[in-house]
N, CA and C of each residue as an Amber inpcrd file, in Angstrom:
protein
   678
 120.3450000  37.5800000 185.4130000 121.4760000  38.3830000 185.8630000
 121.2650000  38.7280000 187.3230000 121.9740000  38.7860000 188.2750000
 122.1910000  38.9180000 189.1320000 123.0730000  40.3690000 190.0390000
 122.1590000  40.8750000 190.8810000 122.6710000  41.9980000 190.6310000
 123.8400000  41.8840000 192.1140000 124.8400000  43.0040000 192.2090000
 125.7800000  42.5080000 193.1640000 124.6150000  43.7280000 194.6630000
 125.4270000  42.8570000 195.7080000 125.2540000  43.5470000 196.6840000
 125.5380000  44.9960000 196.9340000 124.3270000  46.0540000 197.8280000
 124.3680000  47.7910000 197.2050000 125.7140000  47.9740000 197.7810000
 126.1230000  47.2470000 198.6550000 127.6710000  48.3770000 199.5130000
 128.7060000  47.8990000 198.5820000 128.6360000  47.2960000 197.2150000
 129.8160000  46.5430000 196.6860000 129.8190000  47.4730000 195.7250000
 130.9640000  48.0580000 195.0120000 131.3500000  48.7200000 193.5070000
 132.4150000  47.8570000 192.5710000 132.0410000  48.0320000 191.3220000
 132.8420000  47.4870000 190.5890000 133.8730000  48.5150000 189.7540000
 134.8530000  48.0900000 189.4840000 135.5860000  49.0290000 188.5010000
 135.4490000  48.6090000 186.7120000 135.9890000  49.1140000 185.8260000
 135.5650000  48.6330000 184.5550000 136.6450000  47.9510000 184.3620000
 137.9730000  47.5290000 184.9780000 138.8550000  46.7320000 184.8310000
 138.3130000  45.0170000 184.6710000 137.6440000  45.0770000 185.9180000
 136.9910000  43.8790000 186.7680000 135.9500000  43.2750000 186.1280000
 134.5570000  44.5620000 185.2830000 133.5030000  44.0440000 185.0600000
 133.6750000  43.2770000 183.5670000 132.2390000  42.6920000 183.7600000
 132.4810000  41.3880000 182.4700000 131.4250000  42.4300000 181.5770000
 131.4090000  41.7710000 180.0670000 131.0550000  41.5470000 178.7330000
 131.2950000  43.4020000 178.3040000 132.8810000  43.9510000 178.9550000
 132.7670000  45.4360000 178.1830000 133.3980000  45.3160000 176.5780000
 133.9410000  43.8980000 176.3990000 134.5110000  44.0170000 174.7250000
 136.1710000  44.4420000 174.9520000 136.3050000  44.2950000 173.8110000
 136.0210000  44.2410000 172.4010000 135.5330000  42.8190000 172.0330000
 133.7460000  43.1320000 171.2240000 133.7480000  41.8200000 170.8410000
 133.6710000  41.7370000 169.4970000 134.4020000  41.0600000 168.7110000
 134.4320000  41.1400000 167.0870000 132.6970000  40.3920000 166.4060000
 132.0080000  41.1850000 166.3200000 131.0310000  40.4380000 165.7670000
 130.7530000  39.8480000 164.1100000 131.7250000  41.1570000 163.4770000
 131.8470000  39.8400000 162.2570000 133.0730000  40.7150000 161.8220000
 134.1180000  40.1440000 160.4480000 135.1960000  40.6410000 159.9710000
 134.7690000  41.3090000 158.8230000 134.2550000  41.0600000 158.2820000
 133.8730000  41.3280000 156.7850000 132.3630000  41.8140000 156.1010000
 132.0420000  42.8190000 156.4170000 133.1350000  43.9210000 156.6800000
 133.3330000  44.1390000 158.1500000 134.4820000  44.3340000 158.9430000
 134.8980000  44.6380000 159.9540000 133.7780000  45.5940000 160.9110000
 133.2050000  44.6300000 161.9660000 132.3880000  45.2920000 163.0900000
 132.7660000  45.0730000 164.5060000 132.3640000  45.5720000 165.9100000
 132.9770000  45.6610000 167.0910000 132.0800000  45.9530000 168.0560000
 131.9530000  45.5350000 168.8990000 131.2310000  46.4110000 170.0210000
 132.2360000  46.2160000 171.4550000 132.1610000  47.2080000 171.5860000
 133.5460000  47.6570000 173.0100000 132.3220000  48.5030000 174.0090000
 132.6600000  48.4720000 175.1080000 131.9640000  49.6210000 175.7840000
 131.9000000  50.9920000 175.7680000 130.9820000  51.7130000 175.7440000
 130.4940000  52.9080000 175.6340000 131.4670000  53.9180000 176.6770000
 132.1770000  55.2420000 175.9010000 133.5600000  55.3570000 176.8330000
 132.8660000  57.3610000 177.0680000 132.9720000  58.0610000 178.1660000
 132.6870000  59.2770000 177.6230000 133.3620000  59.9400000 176.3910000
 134.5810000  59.6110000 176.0320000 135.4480000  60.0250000 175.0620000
 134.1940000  60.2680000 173.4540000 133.5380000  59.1140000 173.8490000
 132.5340000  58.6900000 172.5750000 131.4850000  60.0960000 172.1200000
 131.1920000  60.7430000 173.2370000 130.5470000  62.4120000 173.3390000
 130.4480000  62.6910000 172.0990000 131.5580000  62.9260000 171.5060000
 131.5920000  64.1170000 170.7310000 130.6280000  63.3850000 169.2110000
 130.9820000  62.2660000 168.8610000 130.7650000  61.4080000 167.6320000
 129.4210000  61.2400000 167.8560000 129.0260000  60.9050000 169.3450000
 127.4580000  60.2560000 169.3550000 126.6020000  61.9960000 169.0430000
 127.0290000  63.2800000 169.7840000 126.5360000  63.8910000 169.5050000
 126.6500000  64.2710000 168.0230000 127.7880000  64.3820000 167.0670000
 127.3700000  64.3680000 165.8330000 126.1110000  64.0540000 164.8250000
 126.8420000  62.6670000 165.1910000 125.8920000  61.4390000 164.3480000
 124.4580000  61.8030000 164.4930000 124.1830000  61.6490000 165.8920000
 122.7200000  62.1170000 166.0060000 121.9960000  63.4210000 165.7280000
 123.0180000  64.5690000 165.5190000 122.2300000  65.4570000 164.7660000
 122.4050000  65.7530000 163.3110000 122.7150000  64.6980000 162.7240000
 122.7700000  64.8220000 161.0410000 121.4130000  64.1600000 160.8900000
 120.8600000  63.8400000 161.1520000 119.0570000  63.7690000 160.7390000
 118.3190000  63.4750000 162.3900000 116.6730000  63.2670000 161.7410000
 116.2400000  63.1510000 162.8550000 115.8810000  61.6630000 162.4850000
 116.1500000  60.6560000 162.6770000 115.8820000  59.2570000 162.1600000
 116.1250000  58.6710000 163.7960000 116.8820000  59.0340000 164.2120000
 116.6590000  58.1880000 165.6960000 115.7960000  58.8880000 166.3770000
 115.5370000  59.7870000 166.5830000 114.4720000  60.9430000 167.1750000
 113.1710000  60.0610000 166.8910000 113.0740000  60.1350000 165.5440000
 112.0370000  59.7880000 165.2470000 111.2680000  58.3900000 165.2230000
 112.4990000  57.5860000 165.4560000 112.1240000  56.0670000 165.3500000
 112.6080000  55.8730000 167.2230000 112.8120000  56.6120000 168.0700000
 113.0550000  56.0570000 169.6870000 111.3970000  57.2180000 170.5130000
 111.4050000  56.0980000 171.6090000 110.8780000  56.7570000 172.6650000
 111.2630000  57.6630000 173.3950000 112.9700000  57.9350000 173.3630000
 113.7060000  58.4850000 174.4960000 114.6320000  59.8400000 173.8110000
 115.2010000  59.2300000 173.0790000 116.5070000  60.6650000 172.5050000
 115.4020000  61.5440000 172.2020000 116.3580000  62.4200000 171.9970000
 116.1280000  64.0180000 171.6820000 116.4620000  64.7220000 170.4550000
 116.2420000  65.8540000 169.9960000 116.7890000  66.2450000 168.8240000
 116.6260000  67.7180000 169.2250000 117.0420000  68.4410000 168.7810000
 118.7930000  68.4220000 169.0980000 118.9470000  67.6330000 170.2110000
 120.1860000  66.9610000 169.5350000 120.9800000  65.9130000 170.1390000
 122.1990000  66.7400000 171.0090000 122.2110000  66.5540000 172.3080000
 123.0460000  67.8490000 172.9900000 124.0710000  66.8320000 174.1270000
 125.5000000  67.5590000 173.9350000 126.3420000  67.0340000 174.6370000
 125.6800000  66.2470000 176.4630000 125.0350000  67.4540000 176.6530000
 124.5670000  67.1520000 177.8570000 123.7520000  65.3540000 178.0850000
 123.0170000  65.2630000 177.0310000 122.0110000  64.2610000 176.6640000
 123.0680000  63.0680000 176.9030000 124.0830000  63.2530000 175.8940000
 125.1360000  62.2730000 175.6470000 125.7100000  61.8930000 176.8290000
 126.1640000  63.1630000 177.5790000 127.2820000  62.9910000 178.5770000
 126.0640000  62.1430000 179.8610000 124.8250000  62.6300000 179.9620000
 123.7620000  61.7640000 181.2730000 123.7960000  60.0130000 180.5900000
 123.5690000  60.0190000 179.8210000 122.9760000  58.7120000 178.9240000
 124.7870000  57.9760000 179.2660000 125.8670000  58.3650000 178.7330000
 127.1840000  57.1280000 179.3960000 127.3130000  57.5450000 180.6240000
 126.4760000  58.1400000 181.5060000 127.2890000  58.2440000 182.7280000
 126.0650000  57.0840000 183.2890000 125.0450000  56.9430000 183.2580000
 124.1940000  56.3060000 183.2900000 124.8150000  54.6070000 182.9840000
 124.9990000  54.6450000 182.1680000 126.0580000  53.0860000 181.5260000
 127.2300000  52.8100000 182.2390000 127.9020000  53.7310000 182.9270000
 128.9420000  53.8220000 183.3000000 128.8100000  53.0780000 184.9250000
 127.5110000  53.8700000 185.6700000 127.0320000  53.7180000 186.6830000
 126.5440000  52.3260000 187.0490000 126.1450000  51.9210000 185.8660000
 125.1040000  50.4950000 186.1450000 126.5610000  49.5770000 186.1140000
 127.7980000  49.5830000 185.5140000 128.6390000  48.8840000 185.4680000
 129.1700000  49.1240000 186.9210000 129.3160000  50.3080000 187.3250000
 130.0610000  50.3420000 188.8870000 129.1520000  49.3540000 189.9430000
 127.3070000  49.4630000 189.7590000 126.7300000  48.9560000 190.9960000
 126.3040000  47.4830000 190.4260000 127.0090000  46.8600000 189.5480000
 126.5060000  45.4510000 189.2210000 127.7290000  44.4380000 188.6550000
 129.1920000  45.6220000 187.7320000 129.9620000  44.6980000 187.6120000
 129.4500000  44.4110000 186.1230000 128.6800000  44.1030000 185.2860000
 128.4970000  44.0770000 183.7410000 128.0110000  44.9130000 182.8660000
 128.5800000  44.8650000 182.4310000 128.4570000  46.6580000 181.3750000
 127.2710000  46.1400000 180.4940000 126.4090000  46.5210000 180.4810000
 125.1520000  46.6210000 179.4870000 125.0030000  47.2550000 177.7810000
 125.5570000  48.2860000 177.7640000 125.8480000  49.3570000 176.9160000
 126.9200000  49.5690000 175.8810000 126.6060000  49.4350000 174.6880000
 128.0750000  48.9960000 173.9170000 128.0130000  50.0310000 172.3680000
 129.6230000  50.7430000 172.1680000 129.6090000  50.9270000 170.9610000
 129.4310000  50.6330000 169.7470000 129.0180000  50.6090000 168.6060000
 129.3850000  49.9660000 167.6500000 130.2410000  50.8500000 166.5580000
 131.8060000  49.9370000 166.4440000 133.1190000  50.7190000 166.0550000
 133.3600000  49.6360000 164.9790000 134.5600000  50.2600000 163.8080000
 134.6830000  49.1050000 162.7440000 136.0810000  48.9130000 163.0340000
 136.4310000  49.4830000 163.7110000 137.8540000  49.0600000 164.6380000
 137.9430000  48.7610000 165.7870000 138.6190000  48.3670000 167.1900000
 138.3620000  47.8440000 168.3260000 137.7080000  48.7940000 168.8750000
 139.0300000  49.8980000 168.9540000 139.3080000  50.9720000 169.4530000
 138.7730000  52.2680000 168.4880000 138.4150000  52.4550000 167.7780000
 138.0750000  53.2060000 166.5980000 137.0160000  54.7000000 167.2890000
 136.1560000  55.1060000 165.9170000 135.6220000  55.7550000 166.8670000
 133.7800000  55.1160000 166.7460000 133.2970000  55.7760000 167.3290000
 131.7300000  55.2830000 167.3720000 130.8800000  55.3650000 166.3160000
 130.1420000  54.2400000 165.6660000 129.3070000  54.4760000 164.5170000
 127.9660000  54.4360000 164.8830000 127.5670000  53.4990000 165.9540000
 126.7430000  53.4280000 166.3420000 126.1520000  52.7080000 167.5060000
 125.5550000  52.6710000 168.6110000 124.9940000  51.9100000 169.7890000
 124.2420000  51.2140000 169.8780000 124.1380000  49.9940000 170.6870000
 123.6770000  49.0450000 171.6040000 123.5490000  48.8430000 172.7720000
 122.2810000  48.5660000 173.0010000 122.1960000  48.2080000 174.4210000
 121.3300000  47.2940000 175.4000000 121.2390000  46.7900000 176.4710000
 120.9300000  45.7990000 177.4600000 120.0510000  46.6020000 178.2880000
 118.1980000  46.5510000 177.9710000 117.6040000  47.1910000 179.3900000
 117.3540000  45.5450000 180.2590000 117.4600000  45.7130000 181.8880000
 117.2660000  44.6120000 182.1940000 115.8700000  45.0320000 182.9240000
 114.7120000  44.1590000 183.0560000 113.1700000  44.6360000 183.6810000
 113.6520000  44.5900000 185.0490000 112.5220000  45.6830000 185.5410000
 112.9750000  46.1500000 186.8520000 111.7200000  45.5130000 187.6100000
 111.3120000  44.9260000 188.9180000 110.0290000  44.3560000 189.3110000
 109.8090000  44.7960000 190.5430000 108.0440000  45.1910000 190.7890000
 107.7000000  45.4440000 192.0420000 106.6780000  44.5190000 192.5960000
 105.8900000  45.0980000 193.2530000 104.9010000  44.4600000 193.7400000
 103.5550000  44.3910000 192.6800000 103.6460000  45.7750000 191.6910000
 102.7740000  45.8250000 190.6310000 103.1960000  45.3140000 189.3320000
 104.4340000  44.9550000 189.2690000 105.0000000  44.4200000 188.0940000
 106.1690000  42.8850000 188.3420000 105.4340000  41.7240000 189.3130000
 106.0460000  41.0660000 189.1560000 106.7750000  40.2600000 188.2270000
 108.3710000  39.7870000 188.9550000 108.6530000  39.2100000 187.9660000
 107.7900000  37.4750000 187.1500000 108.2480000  37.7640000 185.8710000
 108.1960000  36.4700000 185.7210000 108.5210000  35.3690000 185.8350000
 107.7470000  34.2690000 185.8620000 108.0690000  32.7220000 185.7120000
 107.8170000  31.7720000 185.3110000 109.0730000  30.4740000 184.9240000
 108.6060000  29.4650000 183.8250000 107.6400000  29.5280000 184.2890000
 106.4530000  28.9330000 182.7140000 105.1630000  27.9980000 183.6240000
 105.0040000  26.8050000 183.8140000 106.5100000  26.0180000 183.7250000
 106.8170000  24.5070000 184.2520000 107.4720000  24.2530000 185.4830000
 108.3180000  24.9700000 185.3410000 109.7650000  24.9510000 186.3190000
 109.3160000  25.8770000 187.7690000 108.4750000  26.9310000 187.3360000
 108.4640000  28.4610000 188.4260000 109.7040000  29.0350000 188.6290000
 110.2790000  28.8420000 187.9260000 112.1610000  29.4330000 188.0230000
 111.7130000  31.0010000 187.4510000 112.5160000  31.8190000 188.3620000
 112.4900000  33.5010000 187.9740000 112.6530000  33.4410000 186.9710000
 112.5720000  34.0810000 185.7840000 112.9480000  34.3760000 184.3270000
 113.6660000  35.6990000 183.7340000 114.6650000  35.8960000 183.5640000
 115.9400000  36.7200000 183.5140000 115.5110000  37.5280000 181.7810000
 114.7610000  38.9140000 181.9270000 114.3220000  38.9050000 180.7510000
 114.5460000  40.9040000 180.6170000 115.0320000  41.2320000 179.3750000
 116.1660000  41.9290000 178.8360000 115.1570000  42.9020000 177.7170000
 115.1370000  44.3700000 177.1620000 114.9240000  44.2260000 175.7430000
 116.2790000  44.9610000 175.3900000 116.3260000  44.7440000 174.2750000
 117.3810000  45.3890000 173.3350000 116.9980000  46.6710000 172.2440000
 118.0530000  48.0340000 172.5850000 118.3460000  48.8700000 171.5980000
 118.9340000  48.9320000 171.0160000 119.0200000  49.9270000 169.5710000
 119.9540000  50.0840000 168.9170000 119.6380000  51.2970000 167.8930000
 120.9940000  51.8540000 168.0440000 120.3450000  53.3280000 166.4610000
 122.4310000  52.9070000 165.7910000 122.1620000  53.2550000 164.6070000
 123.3250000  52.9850000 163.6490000 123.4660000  54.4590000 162.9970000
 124.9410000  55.0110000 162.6010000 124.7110000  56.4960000 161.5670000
 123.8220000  56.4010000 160.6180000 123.3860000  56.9860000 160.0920000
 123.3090000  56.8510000 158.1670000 124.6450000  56.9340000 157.3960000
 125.5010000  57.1460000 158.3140000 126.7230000  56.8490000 157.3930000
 127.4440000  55.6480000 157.0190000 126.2080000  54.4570000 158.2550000
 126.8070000  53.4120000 158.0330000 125.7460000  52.1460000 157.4280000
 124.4240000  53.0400000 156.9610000 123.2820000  52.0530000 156.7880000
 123.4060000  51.6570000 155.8230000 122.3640000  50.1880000 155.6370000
 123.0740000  49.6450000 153.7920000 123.6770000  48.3750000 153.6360000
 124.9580000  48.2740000 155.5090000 125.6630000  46.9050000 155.3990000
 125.5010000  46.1460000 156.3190000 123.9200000  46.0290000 156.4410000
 123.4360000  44.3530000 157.4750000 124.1780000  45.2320000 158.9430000
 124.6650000  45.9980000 159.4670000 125.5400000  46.2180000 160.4620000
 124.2840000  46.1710000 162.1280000 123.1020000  46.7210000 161.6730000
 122.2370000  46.9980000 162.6950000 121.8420000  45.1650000 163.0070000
 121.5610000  44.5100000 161.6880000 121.1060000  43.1480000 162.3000000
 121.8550000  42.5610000 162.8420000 123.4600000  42.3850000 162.2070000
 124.4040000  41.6460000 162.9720000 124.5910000  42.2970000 163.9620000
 124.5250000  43.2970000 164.5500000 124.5400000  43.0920000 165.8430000
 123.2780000  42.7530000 166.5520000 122.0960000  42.9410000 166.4160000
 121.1500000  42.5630000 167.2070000 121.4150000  40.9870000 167.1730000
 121.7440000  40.2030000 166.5840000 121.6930000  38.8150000 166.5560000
 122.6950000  38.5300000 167.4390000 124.1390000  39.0460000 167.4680000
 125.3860000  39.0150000 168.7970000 124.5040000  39.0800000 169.7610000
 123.9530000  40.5750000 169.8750000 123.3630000  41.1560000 171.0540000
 122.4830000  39.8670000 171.4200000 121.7650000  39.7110000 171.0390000
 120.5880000  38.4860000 171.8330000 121.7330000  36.8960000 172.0700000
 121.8830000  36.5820000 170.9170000 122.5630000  34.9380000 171.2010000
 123.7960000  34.9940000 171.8860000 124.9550000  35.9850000 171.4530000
 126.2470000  35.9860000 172.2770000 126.2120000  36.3200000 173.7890000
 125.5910000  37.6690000 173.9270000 125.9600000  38.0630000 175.1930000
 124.6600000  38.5470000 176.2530000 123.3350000  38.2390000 175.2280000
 122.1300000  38.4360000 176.3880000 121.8880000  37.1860000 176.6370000
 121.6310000  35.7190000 175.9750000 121.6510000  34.9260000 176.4250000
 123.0470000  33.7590000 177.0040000 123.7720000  33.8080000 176.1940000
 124.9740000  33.2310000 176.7150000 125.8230000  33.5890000 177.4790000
 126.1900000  35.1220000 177.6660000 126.9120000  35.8560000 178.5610000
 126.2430000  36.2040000 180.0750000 124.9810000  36.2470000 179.8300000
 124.1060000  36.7870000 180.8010000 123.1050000  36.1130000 181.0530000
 123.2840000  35.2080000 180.5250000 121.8490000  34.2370000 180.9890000
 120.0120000  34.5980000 180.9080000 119.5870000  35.2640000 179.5860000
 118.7520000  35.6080000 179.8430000 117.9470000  34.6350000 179.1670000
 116.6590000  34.9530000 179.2520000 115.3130000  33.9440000 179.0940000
 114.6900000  34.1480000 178.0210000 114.3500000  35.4250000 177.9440000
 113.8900000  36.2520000 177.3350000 114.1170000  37.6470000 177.0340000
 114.6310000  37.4340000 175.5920000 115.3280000  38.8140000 175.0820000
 113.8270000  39.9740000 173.7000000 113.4940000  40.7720000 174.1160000
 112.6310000  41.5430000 173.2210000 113.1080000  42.6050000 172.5260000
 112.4840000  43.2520000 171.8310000 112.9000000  44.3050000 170.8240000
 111.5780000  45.3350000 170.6880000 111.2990000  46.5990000 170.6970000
 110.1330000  47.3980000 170.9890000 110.3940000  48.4420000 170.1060000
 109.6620000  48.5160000 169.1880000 109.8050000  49.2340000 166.9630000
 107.8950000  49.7610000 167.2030000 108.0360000  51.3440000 167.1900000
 106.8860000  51.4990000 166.4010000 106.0720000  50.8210000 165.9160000
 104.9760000  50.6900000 165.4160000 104.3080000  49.8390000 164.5010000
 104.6270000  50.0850000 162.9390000 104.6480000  51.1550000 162.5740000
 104.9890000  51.5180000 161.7600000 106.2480000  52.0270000 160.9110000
 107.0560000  51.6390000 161.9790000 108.8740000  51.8300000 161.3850000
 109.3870000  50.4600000 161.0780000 109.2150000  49.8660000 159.8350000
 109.6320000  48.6710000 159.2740000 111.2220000  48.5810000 159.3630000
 111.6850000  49.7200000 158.8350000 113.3330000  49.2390000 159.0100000
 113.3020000  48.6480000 160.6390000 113.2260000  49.3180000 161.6240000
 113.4490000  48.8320000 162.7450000 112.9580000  47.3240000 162.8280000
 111.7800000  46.7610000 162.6410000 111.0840000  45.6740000 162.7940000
 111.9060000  44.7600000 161.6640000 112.6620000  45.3250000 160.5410000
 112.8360000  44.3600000 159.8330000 114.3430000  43.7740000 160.1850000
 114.8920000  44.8300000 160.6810000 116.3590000  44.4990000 161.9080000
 116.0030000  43.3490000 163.2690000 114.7090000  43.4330000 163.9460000
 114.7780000  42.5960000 164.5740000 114.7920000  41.1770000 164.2820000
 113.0550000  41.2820000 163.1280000 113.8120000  40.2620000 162.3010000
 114.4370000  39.2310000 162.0180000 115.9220000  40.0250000 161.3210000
 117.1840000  39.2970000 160.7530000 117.7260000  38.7910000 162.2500000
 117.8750000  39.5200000 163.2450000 117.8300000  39.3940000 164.6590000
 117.7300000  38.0930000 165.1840000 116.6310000  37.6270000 164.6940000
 116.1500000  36.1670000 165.1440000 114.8870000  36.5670000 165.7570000
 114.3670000  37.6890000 166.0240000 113.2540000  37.9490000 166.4170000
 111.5060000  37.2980000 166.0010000 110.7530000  36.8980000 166.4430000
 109.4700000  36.9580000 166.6000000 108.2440000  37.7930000 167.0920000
 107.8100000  38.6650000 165.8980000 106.7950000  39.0750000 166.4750000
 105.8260000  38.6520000 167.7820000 105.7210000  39.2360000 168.6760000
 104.9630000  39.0060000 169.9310000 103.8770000  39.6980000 170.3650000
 104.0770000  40.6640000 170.2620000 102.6380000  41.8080000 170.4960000
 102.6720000  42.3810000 168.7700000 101.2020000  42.3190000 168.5750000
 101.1590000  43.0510000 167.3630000 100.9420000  44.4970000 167.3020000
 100.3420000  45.0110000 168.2390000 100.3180000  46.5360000 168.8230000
  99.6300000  46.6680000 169.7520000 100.6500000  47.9440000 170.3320000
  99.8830000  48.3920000 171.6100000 100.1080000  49.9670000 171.8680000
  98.9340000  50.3220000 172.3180000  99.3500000  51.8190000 172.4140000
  99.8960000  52.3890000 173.7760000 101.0330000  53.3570000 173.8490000
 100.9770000  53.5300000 174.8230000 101.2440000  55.0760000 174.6260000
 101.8140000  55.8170000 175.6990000 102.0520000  57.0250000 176.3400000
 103.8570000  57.5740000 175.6630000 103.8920000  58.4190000 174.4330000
 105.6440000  58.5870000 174.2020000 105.5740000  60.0550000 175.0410000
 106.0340000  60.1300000 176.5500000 106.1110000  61.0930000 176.9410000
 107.1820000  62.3210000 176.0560000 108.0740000  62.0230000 175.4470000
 108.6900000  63.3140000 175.0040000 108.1620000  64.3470000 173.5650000
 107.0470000  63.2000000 173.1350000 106.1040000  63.7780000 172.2380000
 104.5660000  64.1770000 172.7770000 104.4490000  63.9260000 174.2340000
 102.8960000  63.8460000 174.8880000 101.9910000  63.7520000 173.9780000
 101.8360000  62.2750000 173.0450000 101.0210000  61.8340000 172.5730000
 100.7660000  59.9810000 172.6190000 100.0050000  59.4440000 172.3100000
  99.8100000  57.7320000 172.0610000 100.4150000  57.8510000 170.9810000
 101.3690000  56.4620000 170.9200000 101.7510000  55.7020000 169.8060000
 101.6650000  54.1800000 169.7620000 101.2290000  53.4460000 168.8290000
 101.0990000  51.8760000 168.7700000 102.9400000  51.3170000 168.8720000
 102.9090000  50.4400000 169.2490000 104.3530000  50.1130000 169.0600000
 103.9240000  48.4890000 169.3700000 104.3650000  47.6010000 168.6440000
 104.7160000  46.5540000 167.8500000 106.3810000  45.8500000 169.0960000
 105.8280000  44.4860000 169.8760000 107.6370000  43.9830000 170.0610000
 107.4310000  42.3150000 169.6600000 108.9160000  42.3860000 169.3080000
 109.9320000  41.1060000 168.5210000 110.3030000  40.4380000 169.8800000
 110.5430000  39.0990000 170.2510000 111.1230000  38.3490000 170.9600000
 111.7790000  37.2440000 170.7920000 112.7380000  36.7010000 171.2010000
 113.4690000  35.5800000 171.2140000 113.3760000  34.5170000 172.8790000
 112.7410000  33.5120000 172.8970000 112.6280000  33.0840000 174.1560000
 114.1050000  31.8480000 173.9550000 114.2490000  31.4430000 174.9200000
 115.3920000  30.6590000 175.1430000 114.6860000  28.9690000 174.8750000
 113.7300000  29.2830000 176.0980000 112.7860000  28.0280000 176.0120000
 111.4500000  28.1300000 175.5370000 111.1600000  27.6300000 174.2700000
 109.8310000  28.0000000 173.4380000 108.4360000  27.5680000 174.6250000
 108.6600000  27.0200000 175.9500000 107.4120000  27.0000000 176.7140000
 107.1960000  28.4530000 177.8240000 108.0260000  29.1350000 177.5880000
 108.1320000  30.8140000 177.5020000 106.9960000  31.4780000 176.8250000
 106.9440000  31.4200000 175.5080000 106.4800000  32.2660000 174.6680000
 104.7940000  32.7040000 174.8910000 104.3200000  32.2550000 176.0150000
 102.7200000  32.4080000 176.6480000 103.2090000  33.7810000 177.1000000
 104.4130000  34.1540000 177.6820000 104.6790000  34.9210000 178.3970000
 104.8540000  36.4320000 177.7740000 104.0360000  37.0350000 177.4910000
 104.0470000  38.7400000 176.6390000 104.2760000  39.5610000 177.0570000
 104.7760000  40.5970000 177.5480000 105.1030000  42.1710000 178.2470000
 103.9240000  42.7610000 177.1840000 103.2420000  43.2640000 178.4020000
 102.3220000  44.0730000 178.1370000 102.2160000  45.6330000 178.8770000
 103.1380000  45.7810000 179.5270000 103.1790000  46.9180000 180.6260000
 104.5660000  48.1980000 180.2260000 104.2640000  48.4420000 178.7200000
 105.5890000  49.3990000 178.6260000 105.7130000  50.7070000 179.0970000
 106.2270000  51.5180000 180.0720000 106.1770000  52.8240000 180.5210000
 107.6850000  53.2200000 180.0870000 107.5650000  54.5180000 179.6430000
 108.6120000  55.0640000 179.5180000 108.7500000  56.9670000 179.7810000
């Protein structure tokens, strides 16, 4: 992916992959872009248990408008300075309301974290992981895998050209690992511990990958900060 030039903005008219994309009919699923309107539902959802709390590095519990309203303005932002929306609802209507989210991190590279490259070609390597939390009001109907499987084959690699798409599950939270999975995922790191700053403790965490080109797969992320 390619990012646009800093003096350029995009509008959400203009930018590509915001949806509606029908990912399956039966039963009826969607992912559209993440709208502030969505506030009120995401803050719901997320405080009827602590199951995303407990299975993410990042959310919070209490789950607070504020949280909600930084987190799409954040999505909102990356679409103005690049033009492709990353960040997507998951609705059982186009337009409906929110059941649950998806999303596109793209790796960021410095001088201490270069990017990667084939080890045939030396071509940069365009490489992504993927989130996702679903209600409990909607767990039960395959809904979290079918979309991780869109998410990677439709629109991280075909829409966006990526190389390498990952997935990053606790070690010990199987539902998550068993979503990647169905996903198309491959275990890649079997654990690693790192730093969950909003709990200031170590946790092992376990990631799934999908490479595009199987002479990729030498290639491991080993450097997760969050």
């Amino acid at each position: 992916m390619t990012a646009a030039p800093t003096e350029e903005s995009f509008t959400r008219e203009s930018a590509k992959c915001m949806g509606p994309y029908t990912v399956c009919t039966e039963p009826a699923l969607y992912l559209s872009a993440v709208e502030f309107s969505d506030i009120p539902e995401m803050v719901r959802i997320l405080n009827i248990n602590q199951d995303v709390y407990n299975g993410s590095a990042l959310f919070q519990y209490p789950y607070l408008e504020s949280h909600a309203q930084d987190r799409i303005q954040k999505a909102h932002d990356t679409v103005t300075a690049i033009g492709i929306n990353t960040h997507w609802a998951m609705r059982t209507d186009p337009h409906g309301p929110l059941i649950g989210w998806a999303h596109l991190h793209f790796d960021h590279y410095d001088e201490k974290h270069p990017q990667p490259v084939h080890p045939v070609t030396g071509t940069p390597l365009v490489v992504a992981d993927i989130g996702y939390w679903l209600s409990p009001e909607h767990t039960g109907k395959g809904f979290a895998a079918k979309v991780g499987r869109f998410l990677v084959e439709e629109i991280a690699i075909k829409d966006m050209g990526c190389d390498i798409v990952r997935a990053v599950s606790y070690v010990e939270n199987w539902p998550s690992r068993k979503v990647a999975e169905r996903s198309g995922m491959e275990l890649e790191l079997a654990s690693k511990s790192i730093l969950i700053p909003k709990l200031g403790v170590m946790r092992d965490i376990c990631t799934y990958a999908v490479h595009k080109d199987p002479a990729t797969k030498s290639i491991i992320k080993l450097d997760y900060d969050y």
